[in-house]
mmJSON file of the N, C-alpha and C atoms, coordinates in Angstrom:
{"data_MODEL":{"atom_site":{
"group_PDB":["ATOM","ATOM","ATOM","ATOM","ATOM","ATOM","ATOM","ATOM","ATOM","ATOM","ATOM","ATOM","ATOM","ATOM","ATOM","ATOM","ATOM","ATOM","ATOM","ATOM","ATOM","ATOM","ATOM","ATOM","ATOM","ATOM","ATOM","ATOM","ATOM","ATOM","ATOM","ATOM","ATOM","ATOM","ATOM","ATOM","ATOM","ATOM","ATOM","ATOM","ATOM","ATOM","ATOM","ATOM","ATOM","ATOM","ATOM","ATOM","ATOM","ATOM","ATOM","ATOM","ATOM","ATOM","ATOM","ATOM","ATOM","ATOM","ATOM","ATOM","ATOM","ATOM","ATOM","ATOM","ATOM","ATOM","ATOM","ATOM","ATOM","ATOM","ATOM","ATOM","ATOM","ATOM","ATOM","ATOM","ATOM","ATOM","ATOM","ATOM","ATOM","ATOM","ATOM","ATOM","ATOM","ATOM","ATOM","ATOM","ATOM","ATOM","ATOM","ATOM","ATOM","ATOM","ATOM","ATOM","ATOM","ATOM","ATOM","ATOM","ATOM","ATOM","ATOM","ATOM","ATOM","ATOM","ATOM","ATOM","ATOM","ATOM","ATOM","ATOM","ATOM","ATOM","ATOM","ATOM","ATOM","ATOM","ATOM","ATOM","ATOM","ATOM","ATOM","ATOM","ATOM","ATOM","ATOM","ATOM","ATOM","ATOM","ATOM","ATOM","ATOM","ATOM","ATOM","ATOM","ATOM","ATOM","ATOM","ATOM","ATOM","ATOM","ATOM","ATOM","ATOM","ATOM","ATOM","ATOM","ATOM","ATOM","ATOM","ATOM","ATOM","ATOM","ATOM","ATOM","ATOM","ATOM","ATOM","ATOM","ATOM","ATOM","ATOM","ATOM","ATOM","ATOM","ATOM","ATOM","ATOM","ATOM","ATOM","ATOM","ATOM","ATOM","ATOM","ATOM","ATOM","ATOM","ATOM","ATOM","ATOM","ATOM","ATOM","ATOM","ATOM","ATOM","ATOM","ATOM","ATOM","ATOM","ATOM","ATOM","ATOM","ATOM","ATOM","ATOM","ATOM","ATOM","ATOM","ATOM","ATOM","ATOM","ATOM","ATOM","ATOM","ATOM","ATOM","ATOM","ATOM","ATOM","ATOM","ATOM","ATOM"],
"id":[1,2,3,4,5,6,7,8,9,10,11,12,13,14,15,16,17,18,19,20,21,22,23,24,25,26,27,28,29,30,31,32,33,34,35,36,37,38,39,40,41,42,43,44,45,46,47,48,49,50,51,52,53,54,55,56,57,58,59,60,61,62,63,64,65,66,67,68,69,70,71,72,73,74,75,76,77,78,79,80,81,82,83,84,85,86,87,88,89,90,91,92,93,94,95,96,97,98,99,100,101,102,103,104,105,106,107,108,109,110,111,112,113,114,115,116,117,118,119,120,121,122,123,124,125,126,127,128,129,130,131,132,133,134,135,136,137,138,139,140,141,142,143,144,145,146,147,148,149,150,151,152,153,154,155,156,157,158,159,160,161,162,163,164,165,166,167,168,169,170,171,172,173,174,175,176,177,178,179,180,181,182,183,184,185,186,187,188,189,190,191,192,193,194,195,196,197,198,199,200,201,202,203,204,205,206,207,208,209,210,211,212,213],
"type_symbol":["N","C","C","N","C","C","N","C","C","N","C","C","N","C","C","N","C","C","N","C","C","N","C","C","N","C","C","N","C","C","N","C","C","N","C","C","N","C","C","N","C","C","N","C","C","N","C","C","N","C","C","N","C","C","N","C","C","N","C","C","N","C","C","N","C","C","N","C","C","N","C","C","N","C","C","N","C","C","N","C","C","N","C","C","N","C","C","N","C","C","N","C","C","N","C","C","N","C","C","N","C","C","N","C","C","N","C","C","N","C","C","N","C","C","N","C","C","N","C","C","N","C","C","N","C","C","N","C","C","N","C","C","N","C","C","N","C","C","N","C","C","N","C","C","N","C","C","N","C","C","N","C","C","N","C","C","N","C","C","N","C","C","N","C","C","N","C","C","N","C","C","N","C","C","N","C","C","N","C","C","N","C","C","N","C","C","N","C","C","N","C","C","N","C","C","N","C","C","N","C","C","N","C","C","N","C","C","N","C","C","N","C","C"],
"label_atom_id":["N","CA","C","N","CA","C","N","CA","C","N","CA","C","N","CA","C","N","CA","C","N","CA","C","N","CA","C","N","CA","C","N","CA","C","N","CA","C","N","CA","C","N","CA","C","N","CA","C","N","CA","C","N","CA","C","N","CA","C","N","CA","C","N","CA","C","N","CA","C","N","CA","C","N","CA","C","N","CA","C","N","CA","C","N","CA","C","N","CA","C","N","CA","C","N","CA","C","N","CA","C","N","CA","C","N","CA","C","N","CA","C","N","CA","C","N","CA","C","N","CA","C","N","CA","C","N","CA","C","N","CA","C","N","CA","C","N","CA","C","N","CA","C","N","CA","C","N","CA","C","N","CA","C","N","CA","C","N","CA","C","N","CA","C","N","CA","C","N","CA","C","N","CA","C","N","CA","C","N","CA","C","N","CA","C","N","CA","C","N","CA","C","N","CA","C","N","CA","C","N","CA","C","N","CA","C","N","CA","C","N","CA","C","N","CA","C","N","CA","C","N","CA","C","N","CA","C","N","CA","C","N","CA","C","N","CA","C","N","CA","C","N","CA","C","N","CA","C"],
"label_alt_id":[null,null,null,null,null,null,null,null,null,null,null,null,null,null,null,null,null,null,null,null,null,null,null,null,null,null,null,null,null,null,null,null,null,null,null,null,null,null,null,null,null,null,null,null,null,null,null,null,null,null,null,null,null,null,null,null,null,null,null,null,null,null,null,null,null,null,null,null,null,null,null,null,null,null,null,null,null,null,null,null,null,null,null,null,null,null,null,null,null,null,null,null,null,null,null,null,null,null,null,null,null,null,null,null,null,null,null,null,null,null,null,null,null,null,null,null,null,null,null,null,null,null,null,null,null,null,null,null,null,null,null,null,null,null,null,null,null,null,null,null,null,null,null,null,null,null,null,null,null,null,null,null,null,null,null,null,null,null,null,null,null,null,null,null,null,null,null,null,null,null,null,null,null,null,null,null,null,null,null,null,null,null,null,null,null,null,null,null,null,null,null,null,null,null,null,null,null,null,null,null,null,null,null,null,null,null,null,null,null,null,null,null,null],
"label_comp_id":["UNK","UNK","UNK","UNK","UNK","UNK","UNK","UNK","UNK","UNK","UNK","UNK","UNK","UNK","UNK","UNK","UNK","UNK","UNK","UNK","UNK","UNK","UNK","UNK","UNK","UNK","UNK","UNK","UNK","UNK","UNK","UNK","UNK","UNK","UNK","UNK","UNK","UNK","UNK","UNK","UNK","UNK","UNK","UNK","UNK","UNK","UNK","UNK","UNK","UNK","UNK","UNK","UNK","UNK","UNK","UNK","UNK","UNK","UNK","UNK","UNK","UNK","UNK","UNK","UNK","UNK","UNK","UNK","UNK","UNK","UNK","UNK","UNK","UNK","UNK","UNK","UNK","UNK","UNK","UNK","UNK","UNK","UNK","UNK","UNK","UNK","UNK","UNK","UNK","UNK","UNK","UNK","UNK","UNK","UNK","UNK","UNK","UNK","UNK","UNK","UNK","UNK","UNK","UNK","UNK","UNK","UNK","UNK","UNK","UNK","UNK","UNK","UNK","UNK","UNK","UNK","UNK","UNK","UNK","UNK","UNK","UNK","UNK","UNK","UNK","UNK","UNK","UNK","UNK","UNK","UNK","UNK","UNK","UNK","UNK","UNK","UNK","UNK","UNK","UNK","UNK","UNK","UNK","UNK","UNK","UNK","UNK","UNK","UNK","UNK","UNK","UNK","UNK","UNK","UNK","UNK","UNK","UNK","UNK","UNK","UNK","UNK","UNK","UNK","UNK","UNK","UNK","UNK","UNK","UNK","UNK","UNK","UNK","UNK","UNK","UNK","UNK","UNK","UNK","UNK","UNK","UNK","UNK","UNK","UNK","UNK","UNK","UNK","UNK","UNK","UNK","UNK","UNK","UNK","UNK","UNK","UNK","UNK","UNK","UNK","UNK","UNK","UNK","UNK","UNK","UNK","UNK","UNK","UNK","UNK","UNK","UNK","UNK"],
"label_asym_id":["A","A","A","A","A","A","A","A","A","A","A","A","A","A","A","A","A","A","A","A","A","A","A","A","A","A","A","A","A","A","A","A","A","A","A","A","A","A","A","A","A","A","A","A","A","A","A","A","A","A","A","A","A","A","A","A","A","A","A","A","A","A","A","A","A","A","A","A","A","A","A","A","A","A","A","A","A","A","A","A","A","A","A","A","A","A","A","A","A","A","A","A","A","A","A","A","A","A","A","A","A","A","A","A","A","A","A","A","A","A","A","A","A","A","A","A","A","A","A","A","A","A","A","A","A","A","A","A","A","A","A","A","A","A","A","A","A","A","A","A","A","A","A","A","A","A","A","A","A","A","A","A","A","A","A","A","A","A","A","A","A","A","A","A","A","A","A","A","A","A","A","A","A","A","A","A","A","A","A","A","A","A","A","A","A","A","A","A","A","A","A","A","A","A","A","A","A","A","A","A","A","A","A","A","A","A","A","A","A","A","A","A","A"],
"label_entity_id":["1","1","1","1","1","1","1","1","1","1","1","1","1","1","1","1","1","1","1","1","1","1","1","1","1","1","1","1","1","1","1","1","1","1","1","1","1","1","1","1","1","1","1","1","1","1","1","1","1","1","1","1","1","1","1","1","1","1","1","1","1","1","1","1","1","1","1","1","1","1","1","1","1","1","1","1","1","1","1","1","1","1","1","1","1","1","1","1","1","1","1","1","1","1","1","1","1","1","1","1","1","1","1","1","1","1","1","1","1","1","1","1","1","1","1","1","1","1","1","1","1","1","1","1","1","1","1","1","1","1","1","1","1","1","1","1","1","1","1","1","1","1","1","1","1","1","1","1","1","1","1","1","1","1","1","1","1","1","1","1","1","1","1","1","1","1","1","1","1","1","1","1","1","1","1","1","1","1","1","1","1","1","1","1","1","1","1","1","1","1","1","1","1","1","1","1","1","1","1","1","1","1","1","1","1","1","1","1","1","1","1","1","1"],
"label_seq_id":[1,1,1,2,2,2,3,3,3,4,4,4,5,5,5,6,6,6,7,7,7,8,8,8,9,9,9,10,10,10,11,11,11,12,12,12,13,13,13,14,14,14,15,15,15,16,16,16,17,17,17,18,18,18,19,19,19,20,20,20,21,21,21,22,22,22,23,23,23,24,24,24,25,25,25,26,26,26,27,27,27,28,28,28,29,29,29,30,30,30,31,31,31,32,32,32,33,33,33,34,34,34,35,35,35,36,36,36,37,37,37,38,38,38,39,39,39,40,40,40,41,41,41,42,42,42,43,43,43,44,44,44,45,45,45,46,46,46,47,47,47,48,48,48,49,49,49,50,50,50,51,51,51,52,52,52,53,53,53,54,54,54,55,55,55,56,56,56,57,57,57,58,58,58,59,59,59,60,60,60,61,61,61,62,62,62,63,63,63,64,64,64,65,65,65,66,66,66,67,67,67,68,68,68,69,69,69,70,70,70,71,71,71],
"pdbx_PDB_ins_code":[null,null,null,null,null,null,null,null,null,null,null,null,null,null,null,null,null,null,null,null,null,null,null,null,null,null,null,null,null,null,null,null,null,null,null,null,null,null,null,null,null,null,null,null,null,null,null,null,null,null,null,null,null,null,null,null,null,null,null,null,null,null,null,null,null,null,null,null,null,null,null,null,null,null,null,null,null,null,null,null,null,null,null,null,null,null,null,null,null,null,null,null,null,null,null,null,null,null,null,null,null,null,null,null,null,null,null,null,null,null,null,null,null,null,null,null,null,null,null,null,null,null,null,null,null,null,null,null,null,null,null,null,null,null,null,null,null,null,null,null,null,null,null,null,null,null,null,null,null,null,null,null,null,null,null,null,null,null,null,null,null,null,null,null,null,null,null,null,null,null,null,null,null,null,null,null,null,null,null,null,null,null,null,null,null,null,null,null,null,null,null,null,null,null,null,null,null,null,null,null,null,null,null,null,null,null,null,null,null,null,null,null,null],
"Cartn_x":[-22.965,-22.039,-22.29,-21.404,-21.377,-21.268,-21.601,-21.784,-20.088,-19.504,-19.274,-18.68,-19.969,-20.287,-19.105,-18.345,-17.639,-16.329,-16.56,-15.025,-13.576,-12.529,-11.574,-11.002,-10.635,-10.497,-9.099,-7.979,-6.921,-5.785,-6.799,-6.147,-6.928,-6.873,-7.802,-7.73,-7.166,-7.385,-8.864,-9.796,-10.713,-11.706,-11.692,-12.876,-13.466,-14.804,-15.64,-15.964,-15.527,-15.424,-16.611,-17.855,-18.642,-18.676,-18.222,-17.389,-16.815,-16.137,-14.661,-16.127,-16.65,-17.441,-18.224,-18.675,-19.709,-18.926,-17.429,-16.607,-16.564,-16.284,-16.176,-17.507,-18.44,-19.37,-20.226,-19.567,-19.822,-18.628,-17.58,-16.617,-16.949,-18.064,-18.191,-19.456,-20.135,-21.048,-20.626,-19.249,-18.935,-18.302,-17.123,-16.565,-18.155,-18.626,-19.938,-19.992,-20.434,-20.344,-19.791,-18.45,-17.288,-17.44,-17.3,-16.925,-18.398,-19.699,-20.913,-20.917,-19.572,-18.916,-20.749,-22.018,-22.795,-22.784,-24.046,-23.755,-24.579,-24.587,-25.157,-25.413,-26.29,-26.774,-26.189,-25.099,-24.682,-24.357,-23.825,-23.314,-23.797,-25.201,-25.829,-26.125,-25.761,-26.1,-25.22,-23.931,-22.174,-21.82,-20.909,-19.781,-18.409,-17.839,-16.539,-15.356,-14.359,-12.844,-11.721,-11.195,-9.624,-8.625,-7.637,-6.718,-5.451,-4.651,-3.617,-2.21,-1.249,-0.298,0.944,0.905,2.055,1.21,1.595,1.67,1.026,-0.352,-0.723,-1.632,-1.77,-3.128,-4.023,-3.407,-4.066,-4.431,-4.217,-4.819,-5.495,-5.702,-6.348,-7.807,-7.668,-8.709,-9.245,-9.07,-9.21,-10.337,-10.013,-10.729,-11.962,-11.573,-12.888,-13.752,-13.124,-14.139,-15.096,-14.527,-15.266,-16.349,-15.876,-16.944,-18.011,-17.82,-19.104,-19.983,-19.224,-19.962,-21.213,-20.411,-21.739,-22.305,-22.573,-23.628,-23.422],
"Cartn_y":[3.58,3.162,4.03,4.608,5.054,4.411,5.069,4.71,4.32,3.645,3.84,4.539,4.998,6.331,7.383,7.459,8.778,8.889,7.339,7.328,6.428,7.257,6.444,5.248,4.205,3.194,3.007,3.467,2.95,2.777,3.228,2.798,1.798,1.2,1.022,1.532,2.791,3.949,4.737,4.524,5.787,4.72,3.062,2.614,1.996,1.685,1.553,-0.325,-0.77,-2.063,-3.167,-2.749,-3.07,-2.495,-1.502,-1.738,-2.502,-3.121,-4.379,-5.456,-5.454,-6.989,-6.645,-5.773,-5.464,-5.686,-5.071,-5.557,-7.439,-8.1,-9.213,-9.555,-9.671,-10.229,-10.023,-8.812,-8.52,-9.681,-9.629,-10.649,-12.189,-12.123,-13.44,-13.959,-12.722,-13.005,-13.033,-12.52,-12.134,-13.595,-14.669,-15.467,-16.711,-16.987,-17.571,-17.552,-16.108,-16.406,-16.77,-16.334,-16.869,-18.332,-19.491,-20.797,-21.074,-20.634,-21.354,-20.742,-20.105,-19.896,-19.277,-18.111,-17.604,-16.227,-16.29,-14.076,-14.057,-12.488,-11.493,-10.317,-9.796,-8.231,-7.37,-8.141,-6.838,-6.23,-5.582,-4.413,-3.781,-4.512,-3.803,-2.322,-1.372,-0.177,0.748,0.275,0.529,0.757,1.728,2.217,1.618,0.494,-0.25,0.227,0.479,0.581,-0.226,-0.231,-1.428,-0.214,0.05,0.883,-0.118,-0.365,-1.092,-0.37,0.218,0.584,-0.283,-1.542,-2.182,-3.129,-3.685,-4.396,-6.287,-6.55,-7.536,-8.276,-8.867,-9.075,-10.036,-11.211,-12.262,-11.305,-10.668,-9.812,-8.745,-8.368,-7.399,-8.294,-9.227,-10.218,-10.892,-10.744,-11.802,-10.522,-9.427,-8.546,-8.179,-8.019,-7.967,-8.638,-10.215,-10.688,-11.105,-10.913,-10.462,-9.41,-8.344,-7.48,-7.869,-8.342,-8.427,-9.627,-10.283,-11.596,-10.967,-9.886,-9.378,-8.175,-7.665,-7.123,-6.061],
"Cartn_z":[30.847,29.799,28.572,28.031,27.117,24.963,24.594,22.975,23.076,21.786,21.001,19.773,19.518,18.008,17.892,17.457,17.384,18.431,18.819,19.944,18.829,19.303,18.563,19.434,19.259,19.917,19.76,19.76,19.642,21.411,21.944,23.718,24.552,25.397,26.59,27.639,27.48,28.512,28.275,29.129,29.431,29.534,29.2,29.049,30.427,30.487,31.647,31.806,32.636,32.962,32.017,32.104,30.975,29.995,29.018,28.034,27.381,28.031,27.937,27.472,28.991,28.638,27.413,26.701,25.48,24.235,24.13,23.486,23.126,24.395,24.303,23.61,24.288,23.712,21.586,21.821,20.292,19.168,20.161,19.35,19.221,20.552,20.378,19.303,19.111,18.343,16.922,16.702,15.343,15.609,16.359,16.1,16.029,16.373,15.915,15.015,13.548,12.544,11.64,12.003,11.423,11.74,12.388,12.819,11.891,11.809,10.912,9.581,9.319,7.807,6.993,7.943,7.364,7.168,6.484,6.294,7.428,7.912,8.779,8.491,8.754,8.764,9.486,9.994,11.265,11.493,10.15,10.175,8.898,8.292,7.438,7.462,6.295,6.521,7.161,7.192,7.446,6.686,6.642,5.649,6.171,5.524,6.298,5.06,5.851,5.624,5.462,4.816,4.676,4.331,5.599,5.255,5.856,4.826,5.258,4.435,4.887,4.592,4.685,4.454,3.669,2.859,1.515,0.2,1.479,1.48,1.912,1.28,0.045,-0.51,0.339,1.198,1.62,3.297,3.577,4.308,4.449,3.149,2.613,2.098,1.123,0.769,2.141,3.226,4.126,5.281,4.753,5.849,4.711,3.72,2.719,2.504,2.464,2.442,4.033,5.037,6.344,6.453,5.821,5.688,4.347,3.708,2.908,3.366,4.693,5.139,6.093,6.993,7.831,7.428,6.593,5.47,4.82],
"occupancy":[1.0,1.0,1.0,1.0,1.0,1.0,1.0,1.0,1.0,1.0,1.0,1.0,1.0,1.0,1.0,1.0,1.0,1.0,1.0,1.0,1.0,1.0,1.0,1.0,1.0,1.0,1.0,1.0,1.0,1.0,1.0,1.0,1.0,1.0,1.0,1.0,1.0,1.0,1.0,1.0,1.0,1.0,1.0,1.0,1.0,1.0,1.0,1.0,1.0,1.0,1.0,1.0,1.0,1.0,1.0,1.0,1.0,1.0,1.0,1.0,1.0,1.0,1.0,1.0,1.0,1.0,1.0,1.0,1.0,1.0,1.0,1.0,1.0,1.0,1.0,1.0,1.0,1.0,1.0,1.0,1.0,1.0,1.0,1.0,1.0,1.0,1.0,1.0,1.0,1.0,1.0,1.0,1.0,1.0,1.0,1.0,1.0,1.0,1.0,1.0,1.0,1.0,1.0,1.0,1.0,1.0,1.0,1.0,1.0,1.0,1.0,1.0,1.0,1.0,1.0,1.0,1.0,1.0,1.0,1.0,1.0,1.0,1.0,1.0,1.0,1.0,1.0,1.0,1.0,1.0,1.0,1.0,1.0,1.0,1.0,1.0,1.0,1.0,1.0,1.0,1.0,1.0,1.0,1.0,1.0,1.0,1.0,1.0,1.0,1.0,1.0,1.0,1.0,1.0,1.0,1.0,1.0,1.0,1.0,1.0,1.0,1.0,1.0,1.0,1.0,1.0,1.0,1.0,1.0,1.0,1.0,1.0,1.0,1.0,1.0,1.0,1.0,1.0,1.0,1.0,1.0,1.0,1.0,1.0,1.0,1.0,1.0,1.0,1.0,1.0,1.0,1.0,1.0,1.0,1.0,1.0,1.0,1.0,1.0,1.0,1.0,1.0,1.0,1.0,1.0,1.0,1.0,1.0,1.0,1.0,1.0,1.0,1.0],
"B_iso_or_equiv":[0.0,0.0,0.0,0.0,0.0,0.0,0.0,0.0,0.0,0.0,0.0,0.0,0.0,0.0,0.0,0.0,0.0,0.0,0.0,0.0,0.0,0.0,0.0,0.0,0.0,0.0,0.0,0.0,0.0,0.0,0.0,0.0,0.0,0.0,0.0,0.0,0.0,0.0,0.0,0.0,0.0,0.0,0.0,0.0,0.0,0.0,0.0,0.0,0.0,0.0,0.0,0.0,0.0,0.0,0.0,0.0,0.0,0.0,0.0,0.0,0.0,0.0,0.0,0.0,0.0,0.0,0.0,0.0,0.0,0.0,0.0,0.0,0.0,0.0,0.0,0.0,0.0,0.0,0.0,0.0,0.0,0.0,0.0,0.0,0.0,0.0,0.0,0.0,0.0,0.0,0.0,0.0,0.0,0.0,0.0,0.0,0.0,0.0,0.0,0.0,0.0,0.0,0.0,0.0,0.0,0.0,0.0,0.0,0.0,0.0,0.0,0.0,0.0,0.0,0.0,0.0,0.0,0.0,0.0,0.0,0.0,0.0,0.0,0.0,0.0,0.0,0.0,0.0,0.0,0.0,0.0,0.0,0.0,0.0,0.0,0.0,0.0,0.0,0.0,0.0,0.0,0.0,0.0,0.0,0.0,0.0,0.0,0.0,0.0,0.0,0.0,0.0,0.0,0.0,0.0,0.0,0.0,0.0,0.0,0.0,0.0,0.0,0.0,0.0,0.0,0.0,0.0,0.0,0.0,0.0,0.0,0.0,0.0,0.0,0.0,0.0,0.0,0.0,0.0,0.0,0.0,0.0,0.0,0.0,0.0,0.0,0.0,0.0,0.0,0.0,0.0,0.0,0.0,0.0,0.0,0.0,0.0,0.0,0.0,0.0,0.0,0.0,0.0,0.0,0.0,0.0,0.0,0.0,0.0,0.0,0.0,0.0,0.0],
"pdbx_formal_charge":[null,null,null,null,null,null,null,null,null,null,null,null,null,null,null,null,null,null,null,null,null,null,null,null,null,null,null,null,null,null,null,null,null,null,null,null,null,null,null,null,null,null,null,null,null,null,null,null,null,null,null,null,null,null,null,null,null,null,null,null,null,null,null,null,null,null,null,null,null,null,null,null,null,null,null,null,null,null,null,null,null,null,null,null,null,null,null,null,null,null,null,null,null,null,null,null,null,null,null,null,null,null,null,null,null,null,null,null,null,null,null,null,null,null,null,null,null,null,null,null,null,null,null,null,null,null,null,null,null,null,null,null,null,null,null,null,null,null,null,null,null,null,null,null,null,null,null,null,null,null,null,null,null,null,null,null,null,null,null,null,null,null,null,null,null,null,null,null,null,null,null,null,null,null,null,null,null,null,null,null,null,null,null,null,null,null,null,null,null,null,null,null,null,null,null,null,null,null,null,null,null,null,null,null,null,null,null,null,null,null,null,null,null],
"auth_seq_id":[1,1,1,2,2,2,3,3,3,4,4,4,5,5,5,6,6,6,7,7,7,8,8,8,9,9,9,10,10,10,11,11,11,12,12,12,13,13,13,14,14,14,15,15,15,16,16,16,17,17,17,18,18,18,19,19,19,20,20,20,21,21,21,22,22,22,23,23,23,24,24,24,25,25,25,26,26,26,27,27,27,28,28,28,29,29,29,30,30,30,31,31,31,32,32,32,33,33,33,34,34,34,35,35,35,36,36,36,37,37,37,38,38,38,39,39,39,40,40,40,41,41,41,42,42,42,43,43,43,44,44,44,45,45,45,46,46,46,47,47,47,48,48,48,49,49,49,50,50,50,51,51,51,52,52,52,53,53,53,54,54,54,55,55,55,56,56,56,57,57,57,58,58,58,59,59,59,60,60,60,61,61,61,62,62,62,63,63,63,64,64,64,65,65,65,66,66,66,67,67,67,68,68,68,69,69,69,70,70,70,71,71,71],
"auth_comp_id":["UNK","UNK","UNK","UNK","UNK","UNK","UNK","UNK","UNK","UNK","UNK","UNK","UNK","UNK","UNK","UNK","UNK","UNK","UNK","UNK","UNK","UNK","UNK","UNK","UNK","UNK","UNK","UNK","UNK","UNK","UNK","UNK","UNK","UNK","UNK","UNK","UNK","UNK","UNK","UNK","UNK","UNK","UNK","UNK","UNK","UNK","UNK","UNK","UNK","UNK","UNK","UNK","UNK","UNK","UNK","UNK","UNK","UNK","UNK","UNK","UNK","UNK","UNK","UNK","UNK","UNK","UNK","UNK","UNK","UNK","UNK","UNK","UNK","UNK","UNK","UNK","UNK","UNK","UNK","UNK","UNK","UNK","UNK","UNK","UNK","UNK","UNK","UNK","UNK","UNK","UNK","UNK","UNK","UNK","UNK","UNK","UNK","UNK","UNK","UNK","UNK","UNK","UNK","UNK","UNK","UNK","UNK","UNK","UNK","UNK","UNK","UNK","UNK","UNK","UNK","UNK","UNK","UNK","UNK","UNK","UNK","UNK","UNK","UNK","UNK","UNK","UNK","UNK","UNK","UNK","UNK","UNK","UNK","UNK","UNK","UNK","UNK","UNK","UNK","UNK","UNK","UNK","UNK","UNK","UNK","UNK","UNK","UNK","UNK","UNK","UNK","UNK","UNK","UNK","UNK","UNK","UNK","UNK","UNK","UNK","UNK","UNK","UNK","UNK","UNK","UNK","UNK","UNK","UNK","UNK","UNK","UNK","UNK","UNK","UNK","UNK","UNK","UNK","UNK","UNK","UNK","UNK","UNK","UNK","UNK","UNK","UNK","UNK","UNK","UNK","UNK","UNK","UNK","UNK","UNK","UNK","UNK","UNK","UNK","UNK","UNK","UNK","UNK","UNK","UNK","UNK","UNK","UNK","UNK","UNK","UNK","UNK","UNK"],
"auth_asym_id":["A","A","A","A","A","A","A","A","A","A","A","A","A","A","A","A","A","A","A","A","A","A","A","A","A","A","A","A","A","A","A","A","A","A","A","A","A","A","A","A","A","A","A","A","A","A","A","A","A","A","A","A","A","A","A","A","A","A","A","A","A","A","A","A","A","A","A","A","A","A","A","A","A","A","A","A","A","A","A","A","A","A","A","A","A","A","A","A","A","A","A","A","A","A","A","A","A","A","A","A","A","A","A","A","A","A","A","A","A","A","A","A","A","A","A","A","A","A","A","A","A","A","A","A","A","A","A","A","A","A","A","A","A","A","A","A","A","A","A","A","A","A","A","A","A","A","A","A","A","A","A","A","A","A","A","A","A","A","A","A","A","A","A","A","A","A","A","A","A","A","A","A","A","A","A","A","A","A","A","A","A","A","A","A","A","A","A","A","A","A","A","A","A","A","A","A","A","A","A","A","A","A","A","A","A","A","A","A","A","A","A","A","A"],
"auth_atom_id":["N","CA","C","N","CA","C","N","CA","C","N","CA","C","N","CA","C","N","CA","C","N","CA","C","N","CA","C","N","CA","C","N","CA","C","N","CA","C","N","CA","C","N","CA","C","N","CA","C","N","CA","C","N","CA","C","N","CA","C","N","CA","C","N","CA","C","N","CA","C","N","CA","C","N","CA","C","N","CA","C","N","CA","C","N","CA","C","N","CA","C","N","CA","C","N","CA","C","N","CA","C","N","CA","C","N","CA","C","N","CA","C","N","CA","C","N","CA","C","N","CA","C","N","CA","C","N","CA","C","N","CA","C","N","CA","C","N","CA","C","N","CA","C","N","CA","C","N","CA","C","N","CA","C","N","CA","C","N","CA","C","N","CA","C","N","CA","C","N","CA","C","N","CA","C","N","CA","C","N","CA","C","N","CA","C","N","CA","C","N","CA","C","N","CA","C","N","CA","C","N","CA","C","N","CA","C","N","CA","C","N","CA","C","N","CA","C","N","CA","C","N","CA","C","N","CA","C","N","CA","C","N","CA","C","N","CA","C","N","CA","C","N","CA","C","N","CA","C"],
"pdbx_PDB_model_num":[1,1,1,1,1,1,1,1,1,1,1,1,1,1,1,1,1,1,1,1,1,1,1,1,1,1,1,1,1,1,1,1,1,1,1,1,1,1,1,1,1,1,1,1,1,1,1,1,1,1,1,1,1,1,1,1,1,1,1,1,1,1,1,1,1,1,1,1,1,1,1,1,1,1,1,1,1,1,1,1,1,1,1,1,1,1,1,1,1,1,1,1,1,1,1,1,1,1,1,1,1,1,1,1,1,1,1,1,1,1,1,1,1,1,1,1,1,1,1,1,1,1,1,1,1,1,1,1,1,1,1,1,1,1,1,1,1,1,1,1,1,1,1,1,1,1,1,1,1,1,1,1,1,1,1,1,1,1,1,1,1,1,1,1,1,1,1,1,1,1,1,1,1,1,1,1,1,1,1,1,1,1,1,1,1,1,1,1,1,1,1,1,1,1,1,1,1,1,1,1,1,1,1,1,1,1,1,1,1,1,1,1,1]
}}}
């Protein structure tokens, strides 16, 4: 199985069956934190992005404040 790192993700063409499941499971660890409304480290030491090209504030505020929840 391969990284990750430096792959663009905008297909699910090319990916490797556990992949998928590593995917899932990272979501499930992120919906966990979300539902016990705590912070996380988990993505401490990330440089995170909000690029949204239409006028959304409650979706714009809603991904921000996600990222400052997991670190």
């Amino acid at each position: 199985m391969s990284s990750f790192a430096g792959r663009d993700i905008l297909s699910l063409k090319g990916f490797e069956r556990a992949e998928y499941f590593r995917v899932f499971e990272t979501a499930d660890r992120l919906a966990q934190i979300a539902r016990d409304r705590r912070s996380s480290d988990l993505l401490a030491g990330k440089i995170l992005v909000t690029a949204f090209y239409q006028p959304s504030t409650r979706t714009r505020l809603a991904h921000e404040s996600a990222m400052l929840r997991l670190g």
